[in-house]
TORFI-247901 format. One record per atom (N, C-alpha, C): residue number from 1; residue in three letters; z, x negated, y negated. Coordinates in pm, whole numbers, plus 32768, in hexadecimal, padded with zeros to 4 digits. Each point is the difference from the previous one (the first is absolute). Layout:
% residues N
ATOM   seq   type      Z      X      Y
ATOM   NUM    Ala      Z      X      Y
...
END
This chain:
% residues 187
ATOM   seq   type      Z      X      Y
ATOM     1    Unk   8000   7FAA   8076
ATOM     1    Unk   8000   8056   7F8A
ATOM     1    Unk   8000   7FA6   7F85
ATOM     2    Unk   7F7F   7FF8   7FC9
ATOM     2    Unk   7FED   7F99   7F6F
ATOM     2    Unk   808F   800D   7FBA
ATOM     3    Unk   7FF9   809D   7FA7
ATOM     3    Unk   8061   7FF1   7FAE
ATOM     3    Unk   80CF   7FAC   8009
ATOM     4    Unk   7FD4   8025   8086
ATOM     4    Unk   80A4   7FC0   8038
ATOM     4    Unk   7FED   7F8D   7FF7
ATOM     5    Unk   7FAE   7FBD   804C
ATOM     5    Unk   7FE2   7F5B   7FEA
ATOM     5    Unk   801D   7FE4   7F70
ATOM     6    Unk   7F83   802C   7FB5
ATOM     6    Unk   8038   7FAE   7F5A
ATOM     6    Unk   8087   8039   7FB9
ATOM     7    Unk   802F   807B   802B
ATOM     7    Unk   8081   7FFD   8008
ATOM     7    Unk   8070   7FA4   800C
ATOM     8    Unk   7FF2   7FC7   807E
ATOM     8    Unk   8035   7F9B   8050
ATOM     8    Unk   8003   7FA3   7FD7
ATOM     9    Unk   7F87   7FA9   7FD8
ATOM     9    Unk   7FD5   7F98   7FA0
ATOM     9    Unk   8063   7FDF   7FA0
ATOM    10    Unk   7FF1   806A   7FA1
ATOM    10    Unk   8047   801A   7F74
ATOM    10    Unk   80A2   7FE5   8006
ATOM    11    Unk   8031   804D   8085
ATOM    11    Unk   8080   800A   8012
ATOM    11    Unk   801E   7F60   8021
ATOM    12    Unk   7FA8   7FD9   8068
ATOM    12    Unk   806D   7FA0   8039
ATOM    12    Unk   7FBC   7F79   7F88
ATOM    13    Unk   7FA1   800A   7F9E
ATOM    13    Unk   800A   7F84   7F9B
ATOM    13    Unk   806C   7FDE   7F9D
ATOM    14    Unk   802E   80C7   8003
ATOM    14    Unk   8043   801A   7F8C
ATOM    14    Unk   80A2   7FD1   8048
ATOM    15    Unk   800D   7FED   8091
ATOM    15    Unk   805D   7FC4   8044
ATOM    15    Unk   802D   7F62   8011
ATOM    16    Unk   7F7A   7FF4   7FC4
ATOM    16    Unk   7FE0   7F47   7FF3
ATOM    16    Unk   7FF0   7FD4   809E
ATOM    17    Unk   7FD5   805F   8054
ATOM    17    Unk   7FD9   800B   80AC
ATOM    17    Unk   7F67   7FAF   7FE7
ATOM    18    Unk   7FC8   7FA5   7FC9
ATOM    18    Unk   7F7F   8003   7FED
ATOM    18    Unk   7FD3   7FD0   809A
ATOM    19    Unk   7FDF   7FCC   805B
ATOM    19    Unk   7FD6   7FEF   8064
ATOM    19    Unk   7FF6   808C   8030
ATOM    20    Unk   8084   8086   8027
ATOM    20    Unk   7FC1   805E   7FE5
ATOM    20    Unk   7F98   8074   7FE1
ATOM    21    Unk   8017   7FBC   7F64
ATOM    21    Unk   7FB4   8061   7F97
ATOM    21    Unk   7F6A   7FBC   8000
ATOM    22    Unk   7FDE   7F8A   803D
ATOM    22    Unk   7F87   7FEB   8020
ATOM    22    Unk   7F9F   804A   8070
ATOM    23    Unk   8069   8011   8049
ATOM    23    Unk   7FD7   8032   8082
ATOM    23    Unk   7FD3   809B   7FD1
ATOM    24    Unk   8060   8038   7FE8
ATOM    24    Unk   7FCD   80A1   7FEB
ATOM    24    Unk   7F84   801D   7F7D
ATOM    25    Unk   7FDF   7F90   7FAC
ATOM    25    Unk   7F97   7FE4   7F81
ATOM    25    Unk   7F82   7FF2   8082
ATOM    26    Unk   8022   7FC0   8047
ATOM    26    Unk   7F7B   7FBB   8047
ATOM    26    Unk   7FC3   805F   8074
ATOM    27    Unk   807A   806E   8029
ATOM    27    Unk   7FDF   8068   8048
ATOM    27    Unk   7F94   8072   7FA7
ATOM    28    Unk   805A   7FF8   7FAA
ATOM    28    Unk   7FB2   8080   7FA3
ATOM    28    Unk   7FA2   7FD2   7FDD
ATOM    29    Unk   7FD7   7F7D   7FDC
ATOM    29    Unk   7F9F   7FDD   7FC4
ATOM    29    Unk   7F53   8005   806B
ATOM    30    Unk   8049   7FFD   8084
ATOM    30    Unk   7FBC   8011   8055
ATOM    30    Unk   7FAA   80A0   803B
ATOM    31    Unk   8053   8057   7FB4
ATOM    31    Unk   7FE7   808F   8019
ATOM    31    Unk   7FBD   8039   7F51
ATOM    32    Unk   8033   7FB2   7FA6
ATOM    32    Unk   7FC0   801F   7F71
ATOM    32    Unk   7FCC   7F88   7FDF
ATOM    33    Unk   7FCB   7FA2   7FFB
ATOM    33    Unk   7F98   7F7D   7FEB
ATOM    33    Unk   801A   7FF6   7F9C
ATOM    34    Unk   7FCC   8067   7FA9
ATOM    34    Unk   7FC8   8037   7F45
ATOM    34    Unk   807B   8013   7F93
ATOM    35    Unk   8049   7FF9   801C
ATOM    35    Unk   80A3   8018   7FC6
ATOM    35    Unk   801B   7F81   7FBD
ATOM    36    Unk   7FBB   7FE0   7F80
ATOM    36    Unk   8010   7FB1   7F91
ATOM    36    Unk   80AB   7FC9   7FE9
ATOM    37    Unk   8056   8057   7FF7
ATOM    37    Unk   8072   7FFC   7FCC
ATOM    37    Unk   8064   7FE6   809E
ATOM    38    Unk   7FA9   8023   8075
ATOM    38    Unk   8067   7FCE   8096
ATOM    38    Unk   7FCB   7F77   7FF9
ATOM    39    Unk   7F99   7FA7   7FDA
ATOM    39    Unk   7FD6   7F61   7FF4
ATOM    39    Unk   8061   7FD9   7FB7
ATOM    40    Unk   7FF2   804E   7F71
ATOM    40    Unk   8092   7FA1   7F9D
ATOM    40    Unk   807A   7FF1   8067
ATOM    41    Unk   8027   806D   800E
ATOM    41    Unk   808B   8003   8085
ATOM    41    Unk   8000   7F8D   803A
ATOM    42    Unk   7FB3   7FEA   8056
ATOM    42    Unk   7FEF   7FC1   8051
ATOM    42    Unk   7FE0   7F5D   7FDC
ATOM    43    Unk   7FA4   8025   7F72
ATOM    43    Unk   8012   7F40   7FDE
ATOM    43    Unk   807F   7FD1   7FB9
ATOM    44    Unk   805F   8085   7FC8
ATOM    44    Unk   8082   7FDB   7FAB
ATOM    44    Unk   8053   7FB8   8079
ATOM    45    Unk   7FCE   8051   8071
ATOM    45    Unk   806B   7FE8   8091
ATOM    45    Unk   8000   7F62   8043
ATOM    46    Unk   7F62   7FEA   7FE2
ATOM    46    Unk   7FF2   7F8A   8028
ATOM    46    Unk   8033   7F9C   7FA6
ATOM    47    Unk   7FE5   800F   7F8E
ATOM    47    Unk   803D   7FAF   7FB4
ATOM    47    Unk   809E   7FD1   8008
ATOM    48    Unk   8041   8082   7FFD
ATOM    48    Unk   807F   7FC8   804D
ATOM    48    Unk   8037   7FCD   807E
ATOM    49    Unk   7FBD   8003   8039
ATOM    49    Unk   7FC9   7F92   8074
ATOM    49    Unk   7FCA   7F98   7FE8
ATOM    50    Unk   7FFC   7F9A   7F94
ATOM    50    Unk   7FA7   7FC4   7FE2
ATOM    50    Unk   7F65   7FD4   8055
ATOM    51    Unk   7FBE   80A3   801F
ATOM    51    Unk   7F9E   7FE5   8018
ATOM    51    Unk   7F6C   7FF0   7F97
ATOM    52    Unk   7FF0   7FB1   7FB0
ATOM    52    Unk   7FE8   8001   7F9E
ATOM    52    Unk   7F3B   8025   8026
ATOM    53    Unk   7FE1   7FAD   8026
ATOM    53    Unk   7F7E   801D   803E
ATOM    53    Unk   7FC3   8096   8039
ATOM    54    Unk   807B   8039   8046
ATOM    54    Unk   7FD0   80B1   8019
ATOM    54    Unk   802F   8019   7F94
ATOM    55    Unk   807B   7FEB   7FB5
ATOM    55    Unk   8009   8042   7F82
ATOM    55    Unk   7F85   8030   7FB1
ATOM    56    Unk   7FC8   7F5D   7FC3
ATOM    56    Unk   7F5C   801E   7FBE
ATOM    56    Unk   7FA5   804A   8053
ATOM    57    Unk   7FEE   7FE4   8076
ATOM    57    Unk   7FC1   805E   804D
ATOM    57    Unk   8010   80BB   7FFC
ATOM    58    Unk   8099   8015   7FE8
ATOM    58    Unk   8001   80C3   8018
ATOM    58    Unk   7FB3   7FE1   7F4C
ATOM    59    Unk   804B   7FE6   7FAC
ATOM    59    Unk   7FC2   7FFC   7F95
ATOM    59    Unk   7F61   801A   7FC2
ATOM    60    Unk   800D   7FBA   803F
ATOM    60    Unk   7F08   7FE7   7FEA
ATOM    60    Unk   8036   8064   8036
ATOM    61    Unk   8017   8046   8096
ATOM    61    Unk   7FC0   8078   8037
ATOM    61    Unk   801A   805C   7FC0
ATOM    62    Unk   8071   8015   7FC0
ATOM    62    Unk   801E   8097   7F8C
ATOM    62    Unk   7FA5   7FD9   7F92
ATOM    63    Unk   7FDB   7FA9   7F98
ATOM    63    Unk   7F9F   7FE5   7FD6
ATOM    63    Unk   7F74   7FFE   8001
ATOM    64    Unk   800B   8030   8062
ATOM    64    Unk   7F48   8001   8034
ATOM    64    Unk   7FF8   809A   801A
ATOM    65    Unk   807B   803D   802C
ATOM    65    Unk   7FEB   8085   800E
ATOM    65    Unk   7FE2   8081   7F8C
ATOM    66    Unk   8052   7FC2   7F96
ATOM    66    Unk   800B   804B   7F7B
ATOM    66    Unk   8026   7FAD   7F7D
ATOM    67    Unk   7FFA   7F8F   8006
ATOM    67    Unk   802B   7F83   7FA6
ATOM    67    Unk   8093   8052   7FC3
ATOM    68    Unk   806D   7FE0   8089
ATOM    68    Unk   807D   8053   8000
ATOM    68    Unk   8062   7F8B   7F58
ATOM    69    Unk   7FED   8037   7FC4
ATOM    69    Unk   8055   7FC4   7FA5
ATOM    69    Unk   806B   7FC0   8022
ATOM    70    Unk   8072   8034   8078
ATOM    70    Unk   8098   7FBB   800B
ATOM    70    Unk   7FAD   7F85   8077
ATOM    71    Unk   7F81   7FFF   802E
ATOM    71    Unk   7FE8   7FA9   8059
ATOM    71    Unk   7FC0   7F93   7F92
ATOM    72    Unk   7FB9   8021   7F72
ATOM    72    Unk   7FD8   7F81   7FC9
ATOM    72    Unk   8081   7FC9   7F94
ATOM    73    Unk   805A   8037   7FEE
ATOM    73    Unk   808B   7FE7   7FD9
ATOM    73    Unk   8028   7F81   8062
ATOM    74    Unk   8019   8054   8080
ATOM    74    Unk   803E   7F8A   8071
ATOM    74    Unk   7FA7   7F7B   8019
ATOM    75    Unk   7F95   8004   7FE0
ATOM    75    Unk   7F94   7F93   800B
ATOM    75    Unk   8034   7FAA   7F89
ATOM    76    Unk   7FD5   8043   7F84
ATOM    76    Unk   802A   7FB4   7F84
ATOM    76    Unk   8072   7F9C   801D
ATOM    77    Unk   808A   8034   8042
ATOM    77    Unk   8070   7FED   8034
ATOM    77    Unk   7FE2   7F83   8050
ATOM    78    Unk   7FC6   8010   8053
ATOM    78    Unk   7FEF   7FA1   805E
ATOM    78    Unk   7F97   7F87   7FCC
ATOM    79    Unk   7F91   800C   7FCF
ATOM    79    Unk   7FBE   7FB1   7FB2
ATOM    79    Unk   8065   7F9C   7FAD
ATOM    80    Unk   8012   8073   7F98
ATOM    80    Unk   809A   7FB6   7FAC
ATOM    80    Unk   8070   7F78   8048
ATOM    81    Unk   8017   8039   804F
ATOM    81    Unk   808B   7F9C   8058
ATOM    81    Unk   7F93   7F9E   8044
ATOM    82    Unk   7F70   8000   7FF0
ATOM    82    Unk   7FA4   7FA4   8047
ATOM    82    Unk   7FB3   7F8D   7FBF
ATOM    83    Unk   8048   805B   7F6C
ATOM    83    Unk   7FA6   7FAA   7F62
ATOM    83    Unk   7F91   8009   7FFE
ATOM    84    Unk   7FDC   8056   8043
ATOM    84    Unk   7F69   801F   7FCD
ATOM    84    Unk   7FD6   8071   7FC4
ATOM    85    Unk   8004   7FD4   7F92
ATOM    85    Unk   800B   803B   7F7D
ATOM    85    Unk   7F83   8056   7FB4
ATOM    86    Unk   7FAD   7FF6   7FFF
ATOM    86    Unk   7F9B   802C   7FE4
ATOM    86    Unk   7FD5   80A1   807C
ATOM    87    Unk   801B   7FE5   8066
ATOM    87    Unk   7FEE   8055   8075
ATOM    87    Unk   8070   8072   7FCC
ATOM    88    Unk   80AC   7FBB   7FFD
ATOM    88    Unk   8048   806E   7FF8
ATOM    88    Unk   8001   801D   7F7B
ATOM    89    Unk   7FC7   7FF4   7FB1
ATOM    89    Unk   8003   802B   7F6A
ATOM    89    Unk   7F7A   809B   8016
ATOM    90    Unk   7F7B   7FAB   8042
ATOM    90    Unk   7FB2   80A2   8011
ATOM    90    Unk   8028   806F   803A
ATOM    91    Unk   8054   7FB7   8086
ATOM    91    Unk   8067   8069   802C
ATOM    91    Unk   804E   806B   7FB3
ATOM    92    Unk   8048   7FAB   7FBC
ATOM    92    Unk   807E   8052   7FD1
ATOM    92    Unk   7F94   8075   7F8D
ATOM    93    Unk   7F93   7FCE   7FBA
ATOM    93    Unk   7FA2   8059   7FBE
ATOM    93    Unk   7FDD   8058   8049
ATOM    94    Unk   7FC2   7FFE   804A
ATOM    94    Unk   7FE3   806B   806C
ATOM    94    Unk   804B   8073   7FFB
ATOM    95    Unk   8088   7FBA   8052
ATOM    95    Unk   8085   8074   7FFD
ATOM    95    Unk   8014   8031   7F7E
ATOM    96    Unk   8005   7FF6   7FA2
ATOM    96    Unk   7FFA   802E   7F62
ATOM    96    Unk   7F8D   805A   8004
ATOM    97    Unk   7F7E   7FD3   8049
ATOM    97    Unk   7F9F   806D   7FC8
ATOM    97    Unk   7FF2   8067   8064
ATOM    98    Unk   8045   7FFC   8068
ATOM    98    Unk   801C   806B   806D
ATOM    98    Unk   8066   8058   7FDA
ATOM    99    Unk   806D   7FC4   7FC1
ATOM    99    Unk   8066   803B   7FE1
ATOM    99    Unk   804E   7FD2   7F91
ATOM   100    Unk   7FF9   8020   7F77
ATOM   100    Unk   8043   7FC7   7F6F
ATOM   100    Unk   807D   803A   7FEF
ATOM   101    Unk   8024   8058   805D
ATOM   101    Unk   80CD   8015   7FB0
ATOM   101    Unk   8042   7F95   803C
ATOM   102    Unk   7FDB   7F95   802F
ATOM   102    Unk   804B   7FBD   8090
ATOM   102    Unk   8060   7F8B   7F8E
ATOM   103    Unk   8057   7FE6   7FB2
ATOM   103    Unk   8030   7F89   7FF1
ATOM   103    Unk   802E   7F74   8032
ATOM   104    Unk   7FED   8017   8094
ATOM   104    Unk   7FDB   7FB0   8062
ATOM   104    Unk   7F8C   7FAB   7FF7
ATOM   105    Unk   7F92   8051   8026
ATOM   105    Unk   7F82   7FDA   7FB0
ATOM   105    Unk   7FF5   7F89   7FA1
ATOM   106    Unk   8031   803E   7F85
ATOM   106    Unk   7FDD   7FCE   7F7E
ATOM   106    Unk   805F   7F90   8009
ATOM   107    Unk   806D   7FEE   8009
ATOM   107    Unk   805D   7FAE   801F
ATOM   107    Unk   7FDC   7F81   8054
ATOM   108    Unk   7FC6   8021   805B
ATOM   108    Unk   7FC0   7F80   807E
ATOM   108    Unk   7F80   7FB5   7F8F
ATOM   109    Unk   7FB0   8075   7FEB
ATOM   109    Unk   7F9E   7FEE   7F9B
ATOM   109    Unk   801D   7F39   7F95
ATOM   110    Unk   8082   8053   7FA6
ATOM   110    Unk   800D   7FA2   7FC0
ATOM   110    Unk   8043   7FA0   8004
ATOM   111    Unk   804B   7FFE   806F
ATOM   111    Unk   803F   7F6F   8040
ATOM   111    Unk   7F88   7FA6   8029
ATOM   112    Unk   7F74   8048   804E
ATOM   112    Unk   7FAB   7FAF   8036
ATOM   112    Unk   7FD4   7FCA   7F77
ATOM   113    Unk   7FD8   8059   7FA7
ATOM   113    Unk   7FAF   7FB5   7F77
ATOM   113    Unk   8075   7FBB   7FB7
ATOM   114    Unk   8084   7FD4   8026
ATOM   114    Unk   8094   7FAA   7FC1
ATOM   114    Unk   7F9A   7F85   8050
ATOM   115    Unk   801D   8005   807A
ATOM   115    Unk   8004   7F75   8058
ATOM   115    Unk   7F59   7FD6   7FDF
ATOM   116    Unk   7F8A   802E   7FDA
ATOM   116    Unk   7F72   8010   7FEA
ATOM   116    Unk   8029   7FAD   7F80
ATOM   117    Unk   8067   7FFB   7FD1
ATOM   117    Unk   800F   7FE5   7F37
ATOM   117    Unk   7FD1   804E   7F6F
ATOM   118    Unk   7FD5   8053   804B
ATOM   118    Unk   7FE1   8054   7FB7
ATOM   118    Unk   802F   807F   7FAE
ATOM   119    Unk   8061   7FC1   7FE9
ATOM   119    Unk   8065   8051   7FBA
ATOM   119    Unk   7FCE   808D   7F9A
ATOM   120    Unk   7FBD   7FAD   7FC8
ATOM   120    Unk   7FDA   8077   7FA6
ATOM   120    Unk   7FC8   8099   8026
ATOM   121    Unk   7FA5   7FDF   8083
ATOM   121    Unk   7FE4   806B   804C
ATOM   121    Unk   8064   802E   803E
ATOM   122    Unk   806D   7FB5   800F
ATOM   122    Unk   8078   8057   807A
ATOM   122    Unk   8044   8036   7F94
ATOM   123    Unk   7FE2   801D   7F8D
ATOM   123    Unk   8099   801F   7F9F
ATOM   123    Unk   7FDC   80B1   8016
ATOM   124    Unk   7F96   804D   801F
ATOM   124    Unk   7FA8   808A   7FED
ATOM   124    Unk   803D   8023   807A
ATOM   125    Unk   8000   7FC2   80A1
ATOM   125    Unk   801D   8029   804F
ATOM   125    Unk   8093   800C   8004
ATOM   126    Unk   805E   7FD9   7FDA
ATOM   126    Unk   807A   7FCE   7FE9
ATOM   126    Unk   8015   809E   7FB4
ATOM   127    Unk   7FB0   7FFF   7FA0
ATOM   127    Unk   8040   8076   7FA8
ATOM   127    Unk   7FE2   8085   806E
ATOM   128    Unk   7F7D   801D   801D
ATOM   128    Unk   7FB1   8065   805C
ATOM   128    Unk   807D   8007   806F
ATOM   129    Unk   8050   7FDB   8048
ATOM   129    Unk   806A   7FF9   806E
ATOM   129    Unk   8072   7FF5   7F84
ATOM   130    Unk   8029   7FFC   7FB3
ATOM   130    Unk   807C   8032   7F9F
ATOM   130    Unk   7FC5   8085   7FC9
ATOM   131    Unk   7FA5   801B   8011
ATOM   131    Unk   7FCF   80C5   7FE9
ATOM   131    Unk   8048   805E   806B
ATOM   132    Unk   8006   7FDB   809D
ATOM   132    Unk   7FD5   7FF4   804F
ATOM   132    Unk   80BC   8020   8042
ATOM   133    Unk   8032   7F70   7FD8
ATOM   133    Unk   8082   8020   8045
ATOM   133    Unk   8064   7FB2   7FB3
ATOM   134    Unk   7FF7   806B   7F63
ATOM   134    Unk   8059   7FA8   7FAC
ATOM   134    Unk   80A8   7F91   8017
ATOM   135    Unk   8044   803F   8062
ATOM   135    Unk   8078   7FD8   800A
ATOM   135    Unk   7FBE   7F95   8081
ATOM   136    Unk   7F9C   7FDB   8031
ATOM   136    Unk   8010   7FB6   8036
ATOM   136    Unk   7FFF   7F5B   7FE8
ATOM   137    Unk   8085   7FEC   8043
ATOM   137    Unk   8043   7F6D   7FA7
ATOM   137    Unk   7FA2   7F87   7FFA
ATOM   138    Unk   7F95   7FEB   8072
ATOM   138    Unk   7FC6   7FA0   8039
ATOM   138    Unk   7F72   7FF0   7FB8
ATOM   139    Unk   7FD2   8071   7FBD
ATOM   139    Unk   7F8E   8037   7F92
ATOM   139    Unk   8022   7FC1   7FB9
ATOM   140    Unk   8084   8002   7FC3
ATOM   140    Unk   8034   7FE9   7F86
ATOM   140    Unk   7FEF   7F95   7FE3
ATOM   141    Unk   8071   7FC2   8077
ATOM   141    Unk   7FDD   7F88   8009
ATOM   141    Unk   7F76   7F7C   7FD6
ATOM   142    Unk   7F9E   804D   8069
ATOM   142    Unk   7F99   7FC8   8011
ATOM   142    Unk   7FAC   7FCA   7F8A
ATOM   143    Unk   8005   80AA   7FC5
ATOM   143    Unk   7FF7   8019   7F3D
ATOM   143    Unk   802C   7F9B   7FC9
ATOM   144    Unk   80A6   7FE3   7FE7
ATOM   144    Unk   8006   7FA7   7FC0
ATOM   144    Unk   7FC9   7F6D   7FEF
ATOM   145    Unk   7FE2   7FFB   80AE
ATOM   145    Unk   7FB0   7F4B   8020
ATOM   145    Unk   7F8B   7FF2   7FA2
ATOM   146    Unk   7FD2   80B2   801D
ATOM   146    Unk   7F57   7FDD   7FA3
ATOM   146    Unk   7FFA   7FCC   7F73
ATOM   147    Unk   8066   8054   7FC7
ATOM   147    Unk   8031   7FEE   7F66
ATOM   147    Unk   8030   7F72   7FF1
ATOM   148    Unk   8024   7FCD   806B
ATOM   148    Unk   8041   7F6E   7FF0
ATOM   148    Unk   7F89   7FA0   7FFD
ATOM   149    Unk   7FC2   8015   8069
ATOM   149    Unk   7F78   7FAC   8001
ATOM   149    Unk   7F9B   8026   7F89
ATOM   150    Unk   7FF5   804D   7FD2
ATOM   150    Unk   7F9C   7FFE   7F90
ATOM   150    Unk   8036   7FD7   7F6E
ATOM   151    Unk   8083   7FDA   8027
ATOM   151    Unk   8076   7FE1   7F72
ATOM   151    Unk   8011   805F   7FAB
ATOM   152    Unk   8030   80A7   803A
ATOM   152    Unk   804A   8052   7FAB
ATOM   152    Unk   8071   8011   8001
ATOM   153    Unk   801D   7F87   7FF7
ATOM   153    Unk   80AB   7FF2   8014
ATOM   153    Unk   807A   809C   800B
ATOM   154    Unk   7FDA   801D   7F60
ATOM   154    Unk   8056   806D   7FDB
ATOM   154    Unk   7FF2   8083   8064
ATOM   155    Unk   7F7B   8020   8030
ATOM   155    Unk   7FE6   8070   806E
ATOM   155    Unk   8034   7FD3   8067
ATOM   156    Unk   7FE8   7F82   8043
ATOM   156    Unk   8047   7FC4   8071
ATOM   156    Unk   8092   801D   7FFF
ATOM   157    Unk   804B   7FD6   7F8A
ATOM   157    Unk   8089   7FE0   8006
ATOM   157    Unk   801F   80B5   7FEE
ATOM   158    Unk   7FC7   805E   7FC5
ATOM   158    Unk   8016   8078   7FF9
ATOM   158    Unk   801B   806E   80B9
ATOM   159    Unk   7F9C   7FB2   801F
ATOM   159    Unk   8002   803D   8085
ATOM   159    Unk   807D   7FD1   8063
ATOM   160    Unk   8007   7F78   8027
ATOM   160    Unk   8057   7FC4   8020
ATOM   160    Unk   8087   8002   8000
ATOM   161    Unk   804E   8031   7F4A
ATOM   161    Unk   802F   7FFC   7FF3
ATOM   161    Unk   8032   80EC   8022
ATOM   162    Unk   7FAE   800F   8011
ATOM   162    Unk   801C   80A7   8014
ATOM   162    Unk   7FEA   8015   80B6
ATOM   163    Unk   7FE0   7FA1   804E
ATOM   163    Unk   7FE3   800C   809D
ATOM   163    Unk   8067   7FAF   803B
ATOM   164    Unk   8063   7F8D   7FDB
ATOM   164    Unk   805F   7FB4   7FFD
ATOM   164    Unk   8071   804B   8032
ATOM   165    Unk   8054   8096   7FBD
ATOM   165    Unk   807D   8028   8014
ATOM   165    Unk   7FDB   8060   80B9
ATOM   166    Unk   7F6B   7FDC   801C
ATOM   166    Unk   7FED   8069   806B
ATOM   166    Unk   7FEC   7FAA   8077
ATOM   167    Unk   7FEE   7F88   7FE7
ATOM   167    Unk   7FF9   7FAD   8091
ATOM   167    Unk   8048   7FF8   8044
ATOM   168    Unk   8010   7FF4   8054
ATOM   168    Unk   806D   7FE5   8065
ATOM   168    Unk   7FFB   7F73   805A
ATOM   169    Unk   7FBF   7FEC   8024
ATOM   169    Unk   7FEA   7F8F   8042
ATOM   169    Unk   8000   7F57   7F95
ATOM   170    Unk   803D   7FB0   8017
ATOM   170    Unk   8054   7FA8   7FC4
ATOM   170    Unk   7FB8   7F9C   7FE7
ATOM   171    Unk   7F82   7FEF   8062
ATOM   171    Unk   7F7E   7FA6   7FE5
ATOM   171    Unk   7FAF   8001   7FC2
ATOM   172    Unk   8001   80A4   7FE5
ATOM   172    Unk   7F7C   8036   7FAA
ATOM   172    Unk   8048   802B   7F6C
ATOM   173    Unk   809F   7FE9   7FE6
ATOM   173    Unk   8036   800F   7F8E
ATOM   173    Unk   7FD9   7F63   7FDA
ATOM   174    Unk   803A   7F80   8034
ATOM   174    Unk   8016   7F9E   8001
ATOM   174    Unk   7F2D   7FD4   7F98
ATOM   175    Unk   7FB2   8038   8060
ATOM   175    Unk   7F7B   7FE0   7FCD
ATOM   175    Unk   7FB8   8045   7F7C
ATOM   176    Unk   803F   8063   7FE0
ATOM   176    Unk   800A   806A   7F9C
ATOM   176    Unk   803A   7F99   7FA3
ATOM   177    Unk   807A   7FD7   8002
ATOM   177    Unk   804C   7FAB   7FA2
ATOM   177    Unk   7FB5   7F99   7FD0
ATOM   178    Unk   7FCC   7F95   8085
ATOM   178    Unk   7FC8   7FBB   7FEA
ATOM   178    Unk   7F90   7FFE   7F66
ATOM   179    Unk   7F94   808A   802D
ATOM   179    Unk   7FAB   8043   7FA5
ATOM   179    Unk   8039   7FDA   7F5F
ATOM   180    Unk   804D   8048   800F
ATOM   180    Unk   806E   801E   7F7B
ATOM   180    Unk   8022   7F7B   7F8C
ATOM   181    Unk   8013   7F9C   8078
ATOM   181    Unk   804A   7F86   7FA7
ATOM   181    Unk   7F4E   7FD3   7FDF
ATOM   182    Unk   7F99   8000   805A
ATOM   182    Unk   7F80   7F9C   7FE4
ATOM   182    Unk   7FE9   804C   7F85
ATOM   183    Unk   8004   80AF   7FE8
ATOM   183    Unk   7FD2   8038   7FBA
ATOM   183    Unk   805E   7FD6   7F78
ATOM   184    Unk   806B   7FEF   801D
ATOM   184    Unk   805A   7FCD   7F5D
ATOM   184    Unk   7FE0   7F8B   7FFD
ATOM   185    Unk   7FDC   7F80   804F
ATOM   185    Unk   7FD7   7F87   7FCE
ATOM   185    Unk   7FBF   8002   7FB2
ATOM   186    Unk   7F6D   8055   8019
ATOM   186    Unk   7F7B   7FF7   7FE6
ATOM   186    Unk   8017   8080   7F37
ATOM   187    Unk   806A   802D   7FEA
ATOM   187    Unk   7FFD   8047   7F8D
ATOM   187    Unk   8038   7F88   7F93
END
């Protein structure tokens, strides 16, 4: 019974069962082929498996079926952590032009065009994903790097200094700070 399988899938990834949740992706996938969004499943699954190779593999295949947006997202993703930059940058466009509310998206978007150097182009995507999912801290964040790299100090230190009382994590306060003092050197 398809629907139980990707049922199954879902449940036992969402169990962190991935050996599992491969198994019942690969059943269904066998009874529905065409199921764009059971490939993502199934390459997110592999991925946590570090099967990185079928990973890209379910990927292309949801991609080829309907150019599944969360499958050229996960590519971008994977491209990205591969440095190959130019590949996951068309990617992550793609997913934007499949699907534009995604701040995910736009967000991957302009980290790839950060590490590309190209700051100036990542400062639009940065904002497009602060449309998107204002309170999200890591946008904000990101935002501020752009503003830092193009030397708008004062927008940088504005953001920074308003995403700061919400962090939690002590590494990513610690690097925030960091921000802060380069940004008061540099005034």
């Amino acid at each position: 019974h398809a629907p139980s399988l990707l049922l199954l899938g879902n449940i036992e990834f969402k169990k962190e069962k991935y050996g599992e949740a491969a198994a019942a992706f690969q059943k269904y996938l066998e009874i529905r082929p065409n199921d764009p969004e059971a490939h993502v499943g199934l390459g997110l699954t592999y991925e946590k498996l570090g099967m990185i190779d079928k990973t890209e593999a379910e990927y292309l295949k949801s991609l080829a079926i309907d150019g599944n947006a969360n499958a050229a997202f996960g590519l971008a993703k994977l491209y990205y952590e591969q440095n190959k930059l130019e590949a996951a940058l068309e990617l992550a466009q793609k997913a934007i032009l499949k699907s534009s509310k995604s701040a995910a998206y736009y967000n991957l978007q302009g980290v790839i065009l950060n590490q590309m150097h190209r700051y100036a182009d990542a400062l639009p995507s940065f904002q497009a994903a602060l449309q998107q999912a204002p309170d999200d801290i890591y946008v904000i964040i990101n935002l501020g790097i752009a503003y830092l790299n193009i030397k708008e100090f004062s927008k940088a230190r504005e953001l920074f200094e308003k995403v700061l009382p919400s962090v939690q994590d002590e590494e990513l306060k610690a690097k925030i700070n960091e921000y802060l003092k380069l940004i008061k050197d540099n005034d």
